[in-house]
C-alpha positions in Angstrom: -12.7 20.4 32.3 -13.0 20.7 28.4 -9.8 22.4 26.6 -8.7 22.7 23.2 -5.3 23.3 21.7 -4.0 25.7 18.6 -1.7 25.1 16.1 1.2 26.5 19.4 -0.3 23.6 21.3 -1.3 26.0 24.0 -3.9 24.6 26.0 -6.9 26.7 26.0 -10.3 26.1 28.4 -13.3 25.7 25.8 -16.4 28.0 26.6 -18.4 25.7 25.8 -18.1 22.6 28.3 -19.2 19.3 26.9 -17.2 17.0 28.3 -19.6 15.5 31.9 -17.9 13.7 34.9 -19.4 10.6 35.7 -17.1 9.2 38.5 -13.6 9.7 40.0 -11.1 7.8 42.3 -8.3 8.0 43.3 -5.9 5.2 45.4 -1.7 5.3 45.2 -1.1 4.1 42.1 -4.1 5.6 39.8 -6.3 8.0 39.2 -9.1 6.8 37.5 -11.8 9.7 35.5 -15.1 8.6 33.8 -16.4 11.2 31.3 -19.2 11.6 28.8 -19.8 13.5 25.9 -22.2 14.0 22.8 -20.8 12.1 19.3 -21.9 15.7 17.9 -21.2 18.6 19.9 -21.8 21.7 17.2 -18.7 22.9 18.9 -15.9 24.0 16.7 -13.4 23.5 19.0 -14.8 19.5 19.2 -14.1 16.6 17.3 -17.0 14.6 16.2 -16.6 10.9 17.2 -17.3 9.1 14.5 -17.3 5.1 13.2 -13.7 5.8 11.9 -10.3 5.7 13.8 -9.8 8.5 16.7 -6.6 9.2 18.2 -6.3 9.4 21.2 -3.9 11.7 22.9 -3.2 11.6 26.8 -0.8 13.2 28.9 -0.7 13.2 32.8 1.8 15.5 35.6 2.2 14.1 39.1 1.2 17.4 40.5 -2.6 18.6 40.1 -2.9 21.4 38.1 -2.5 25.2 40.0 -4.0 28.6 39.5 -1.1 29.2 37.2 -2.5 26.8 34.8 -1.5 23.2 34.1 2.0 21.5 34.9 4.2 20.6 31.3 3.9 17.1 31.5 7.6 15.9 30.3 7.6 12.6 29.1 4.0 11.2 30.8 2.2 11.2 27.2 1.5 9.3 25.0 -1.1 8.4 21.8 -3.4 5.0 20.9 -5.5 4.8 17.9 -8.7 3.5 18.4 -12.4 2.7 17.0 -14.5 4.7 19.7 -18.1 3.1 18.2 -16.1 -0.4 17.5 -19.7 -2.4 19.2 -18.3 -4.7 22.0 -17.2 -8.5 21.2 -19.6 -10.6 22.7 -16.6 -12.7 23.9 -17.1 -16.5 25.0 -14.2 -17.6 27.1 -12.0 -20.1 25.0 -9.9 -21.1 27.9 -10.5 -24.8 27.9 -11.5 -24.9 24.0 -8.2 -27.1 21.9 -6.3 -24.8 19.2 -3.7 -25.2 17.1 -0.9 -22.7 16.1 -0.1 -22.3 12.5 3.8 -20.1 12.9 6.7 -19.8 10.6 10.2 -21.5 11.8 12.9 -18.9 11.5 12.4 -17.6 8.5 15.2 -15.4 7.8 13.5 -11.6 6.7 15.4 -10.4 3.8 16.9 -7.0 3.9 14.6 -5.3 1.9 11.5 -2.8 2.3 8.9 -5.8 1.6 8.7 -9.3 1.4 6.0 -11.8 1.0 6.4 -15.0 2.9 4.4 -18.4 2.0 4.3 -21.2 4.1 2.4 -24.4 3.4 0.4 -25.9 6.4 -2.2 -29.2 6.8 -4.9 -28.6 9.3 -4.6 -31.1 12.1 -8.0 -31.5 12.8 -9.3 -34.3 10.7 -12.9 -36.8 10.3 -15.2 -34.7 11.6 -16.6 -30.5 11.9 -15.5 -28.5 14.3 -15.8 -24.7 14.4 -13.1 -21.7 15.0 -14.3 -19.3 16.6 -11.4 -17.0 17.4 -7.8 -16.2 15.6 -5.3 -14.6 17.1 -2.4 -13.3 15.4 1.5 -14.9 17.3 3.6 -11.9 16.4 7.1 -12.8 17.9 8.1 -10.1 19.9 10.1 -6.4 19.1 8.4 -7.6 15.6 5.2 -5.6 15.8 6.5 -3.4 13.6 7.7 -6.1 10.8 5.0 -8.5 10.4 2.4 -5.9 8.4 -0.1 -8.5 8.0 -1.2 -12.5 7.2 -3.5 -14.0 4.8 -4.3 -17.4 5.3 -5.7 -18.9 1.9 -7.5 -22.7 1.3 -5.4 -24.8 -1.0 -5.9 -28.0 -3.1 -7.4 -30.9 -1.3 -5.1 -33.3 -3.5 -2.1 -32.4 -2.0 0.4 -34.9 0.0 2.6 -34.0 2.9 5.8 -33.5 1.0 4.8 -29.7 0.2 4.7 -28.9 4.2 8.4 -29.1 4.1 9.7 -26.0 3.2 8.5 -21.8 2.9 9.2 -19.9 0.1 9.0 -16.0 -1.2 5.7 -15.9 -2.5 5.0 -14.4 -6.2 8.6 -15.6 -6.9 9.9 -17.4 -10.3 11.0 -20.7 -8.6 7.9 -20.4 -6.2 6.8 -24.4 -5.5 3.7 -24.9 -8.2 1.5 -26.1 -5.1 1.8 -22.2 -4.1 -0.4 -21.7 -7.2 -3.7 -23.6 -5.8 -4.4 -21.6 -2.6 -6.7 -19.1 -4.4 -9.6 -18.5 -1.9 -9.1 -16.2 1.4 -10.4 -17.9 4.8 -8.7 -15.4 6.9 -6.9 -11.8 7.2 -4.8 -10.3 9.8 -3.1 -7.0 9.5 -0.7 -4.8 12.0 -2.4 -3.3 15.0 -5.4 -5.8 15.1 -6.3 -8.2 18.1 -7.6 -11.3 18.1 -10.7 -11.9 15.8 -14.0 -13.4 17.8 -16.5 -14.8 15.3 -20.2 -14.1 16.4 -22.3 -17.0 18.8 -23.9 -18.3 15.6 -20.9 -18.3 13.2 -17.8 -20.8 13.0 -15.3 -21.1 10.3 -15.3 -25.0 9.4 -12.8 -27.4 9.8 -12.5 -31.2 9.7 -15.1 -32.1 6.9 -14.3 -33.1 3.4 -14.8 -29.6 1.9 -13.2 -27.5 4.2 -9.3 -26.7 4.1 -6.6 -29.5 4.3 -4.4 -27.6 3.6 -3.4 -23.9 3.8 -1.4 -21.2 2.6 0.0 -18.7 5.2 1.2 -15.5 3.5 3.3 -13.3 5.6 3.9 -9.6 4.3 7.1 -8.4 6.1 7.6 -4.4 5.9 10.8 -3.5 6.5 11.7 -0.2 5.4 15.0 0.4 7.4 16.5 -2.4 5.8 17.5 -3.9 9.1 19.8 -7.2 8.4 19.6 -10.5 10.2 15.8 -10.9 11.3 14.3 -13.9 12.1 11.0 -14.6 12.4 8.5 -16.6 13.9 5.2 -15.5 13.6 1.8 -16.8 12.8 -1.6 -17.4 13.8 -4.0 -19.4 16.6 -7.0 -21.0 16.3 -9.2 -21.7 18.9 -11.8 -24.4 17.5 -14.6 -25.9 19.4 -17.0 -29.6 18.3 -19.9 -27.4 19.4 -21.3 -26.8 15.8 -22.8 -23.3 15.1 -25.4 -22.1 13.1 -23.6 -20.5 10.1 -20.4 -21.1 8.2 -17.7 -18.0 7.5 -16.1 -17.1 4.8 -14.3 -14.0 3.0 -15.2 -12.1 0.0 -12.7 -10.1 -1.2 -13.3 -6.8 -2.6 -11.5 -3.7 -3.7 -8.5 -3.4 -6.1 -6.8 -5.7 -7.8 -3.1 -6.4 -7.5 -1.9 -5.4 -11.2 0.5 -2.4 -12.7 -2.6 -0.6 -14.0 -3.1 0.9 -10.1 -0.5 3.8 -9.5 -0.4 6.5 -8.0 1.4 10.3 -9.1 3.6 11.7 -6.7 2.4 15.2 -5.0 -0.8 14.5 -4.7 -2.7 15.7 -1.6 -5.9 13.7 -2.7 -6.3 10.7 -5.4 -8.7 8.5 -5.2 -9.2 5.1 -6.6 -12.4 2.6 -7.6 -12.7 -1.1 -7.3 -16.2 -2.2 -8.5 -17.6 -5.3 -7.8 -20.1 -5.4 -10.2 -23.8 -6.5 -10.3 -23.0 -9.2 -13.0 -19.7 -10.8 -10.8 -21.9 -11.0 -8.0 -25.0 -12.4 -9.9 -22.8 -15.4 -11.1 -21.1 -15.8 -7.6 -23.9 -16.4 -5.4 -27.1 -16.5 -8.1 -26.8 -20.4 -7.9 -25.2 -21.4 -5.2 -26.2 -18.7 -2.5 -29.6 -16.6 -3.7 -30.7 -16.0 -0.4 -27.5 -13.7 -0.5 -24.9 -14.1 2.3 -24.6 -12.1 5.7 -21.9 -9.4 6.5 -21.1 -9.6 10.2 -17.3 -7.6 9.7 -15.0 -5.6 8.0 -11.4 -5.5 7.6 -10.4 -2.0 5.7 -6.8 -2.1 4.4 -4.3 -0.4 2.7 -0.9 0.9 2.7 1.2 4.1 3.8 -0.1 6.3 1.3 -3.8 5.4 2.5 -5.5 7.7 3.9 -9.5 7.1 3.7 -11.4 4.1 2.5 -15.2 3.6 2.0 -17.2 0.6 1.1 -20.2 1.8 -0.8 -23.0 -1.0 -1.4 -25.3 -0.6 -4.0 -29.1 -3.1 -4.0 -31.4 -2.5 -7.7 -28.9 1.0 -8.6 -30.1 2.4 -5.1 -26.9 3.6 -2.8 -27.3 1.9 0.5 -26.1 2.8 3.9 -22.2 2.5 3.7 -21.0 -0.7 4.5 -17.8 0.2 6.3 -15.4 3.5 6.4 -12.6 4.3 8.4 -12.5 8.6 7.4 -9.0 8.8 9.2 -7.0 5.5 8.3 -4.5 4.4 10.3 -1.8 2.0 8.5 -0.4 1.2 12.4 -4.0 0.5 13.3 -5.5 -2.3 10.9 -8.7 -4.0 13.0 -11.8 -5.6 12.0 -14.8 -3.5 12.3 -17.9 -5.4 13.3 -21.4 -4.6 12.3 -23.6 -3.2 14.5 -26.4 -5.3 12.3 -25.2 -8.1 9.8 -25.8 -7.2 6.8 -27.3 -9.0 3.6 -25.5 -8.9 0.3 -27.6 -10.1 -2.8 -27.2 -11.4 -6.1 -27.0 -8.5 -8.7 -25.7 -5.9 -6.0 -23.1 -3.7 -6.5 -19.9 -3.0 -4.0 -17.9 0.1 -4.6 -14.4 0.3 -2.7 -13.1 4.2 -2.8 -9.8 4.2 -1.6 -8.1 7.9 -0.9 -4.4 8.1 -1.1 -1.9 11.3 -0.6 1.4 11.1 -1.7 2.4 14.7 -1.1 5.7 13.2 0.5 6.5 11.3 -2.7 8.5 12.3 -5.6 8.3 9.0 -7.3 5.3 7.2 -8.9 3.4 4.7 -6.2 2.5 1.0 -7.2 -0.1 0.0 -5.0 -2.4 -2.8 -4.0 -5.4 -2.3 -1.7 -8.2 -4.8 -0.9 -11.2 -4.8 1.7 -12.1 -8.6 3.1 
């Protein structure tokens, strides 16, 4: 049946039912309930399901519910953010494809609220193109929590072995000068994600002369407790495949730039910030070298604890296009790629508008922030 719940969390039954059951069953272990509903009910006591994160509240007693109403269900609940409209991963089994593992070795996790990790890597496969088609993040475990995400950057091809040797604090005085030439994003990971499945037709390429020898894996480490003594061990899979595809990936990064112009007052239920990629950055990054434009398949949306909205506007000849991406209820526990339900194609001379909204009512001190889309 369809209820609601005040602000007294007192269950009441809606009036207007649109919640439909499909199937039931029942053996000694679960009880299993299909339902349907419209995305848009025009029922004020209904949530619209939209493209951006739902929670998801459940709660279950032993005991099916009586005349008297339903039985408290004690500690039997439970929440899960998700992406309802998130379009299904056509998923091509990688069970018998090779992969390497790219993972930090004890790296001791200072005992401060963040730290930025960087750990130099060479790319083992070598003479000839192979795709990835799949990342999955290695998050040692109880450390769900501390690993807030990874960025894995392309570094200088004239590099030699000797800089695999040791990780350092990234962004640091007495950070190795090597650090300094892994500029360009290949891949992003951030907390609450799964695994990343590239499309049937698209491969990020490794083995050939102009693709990564070596990489750059930046771990950011939240660790606002201040807990002492962690060691970590995390990282990042990929699955690769000889199989060539189509299309190469990449990134394109977009949104705000790291810099102590972008703060944020304290009090503030609403502020919203701008980073504009504008017509003339793209014209001169893909005017010569891509402009047929390129294809965007996914999104990764991400931002901090004071996030609380972000939209990716996309602008073609000063005409506002269909938004790109938003997540309308941000989740900083919840960080996954949203995939496109059509690819779509970014040209020369567009414009991309990131609109990131914060609230800092909780805060009494000014917020230095950093916020970027890939």
């Amino acid at each position: 049946q369809d209820y609601f719940t005040d602000e007294n969390r007192v269950l009441k039954k809606d009036p207007q039912q649109d919640y439909h059951l499909e199937y039931a069953m029942e053996n000694s272990t679960h009880t299993i309930l299909a339902f349907s509903r419209e995305l848009h009910t025009c029922d004020t006591n209904d949530k619209s399901i939209t493209e951006s994160t739902v929670r998801v509240i459940w709660a279950y007693h032993h005991k099916d519910m009586g005349e008297a109403g339903q039985n408290y269900h004690g500690s039997n609940r439970g929440t899960k953010s998700l992406r309802l409209l998130n379009p299904e991963k056509e998923e091509v089994s990688s069970a018998s494809l090779p992969y390497f593992d790219l993972t930090n070795k004890d790296v001791p996790v200072p005992d401060k609220d963040t730290t930025y990790w960087c750990q130099m890597f060479k790319i083992p496969v070598q003479h000839e193109k192979h795709h990835v088609t799949k990342v999955e993040p290695l998050i040692q475990k109880g450390h769900e929590n501390l690993v807030h995400h990874i960025l894995l950057y392309q570094c200088s091809s004239n590099l030699n072995d000797s800089v695999l040797d040791y990780g350092h604090e990234c962004y640091h005085p007495n950070m190795p000068d090597s650090f300094l030439t892994c500029e360009t994003v290949i891949f992003a990971w951030a907390i609450g994600g799964e695994g990343f499945t590239y499309p049937p037709h698209v491969g990020l390429s490794i083995g050939t002369a102009a693709d990564p020898q070596f990489v750059l894996m930046e771990v950011h480490y939240d660790n606002p407790s201040y807990t002492e003594g962690l060691i970590d061990n995390s990282g990042l899979r990929l699955i690769y495949t000889p199989v060539i595809r189509k299309y190469d990936a990449g990134v394109i990064e977009a949104g705000l730039w790291v810099s102590l112009f972008h703060n944020i007052p304290p009090g503030m239920p609403e502020f919203v910030s701008e980073g504009h990629c504008t017509l003339e950055c793209l014209e001169e990054a893909l005017g010569a070298e891509r402009p047929a434009g390129i294809h965007v398949f996914a999104v990764l949306l991400h931002a901090h604890l004071a996030g609380r909205a972000i939209r990716m506007r996309h602008f073609h000849n000063g005409e506002e296009q269909k938004l790109l991406a938003y997540d309308d209820e941000f989740d900083f526990n919840f960080q996954e790629f949203q995939y496109l339900k059509e690819e779509r194609t970014i040209l020369p001379g567009d414009n991309l508008i990131t609109e990131c909204h914060y609230s800092t009512v909780d805060r009494i001190r000014m917020t230095w922030v950093s916020q970027v889309l890939m």
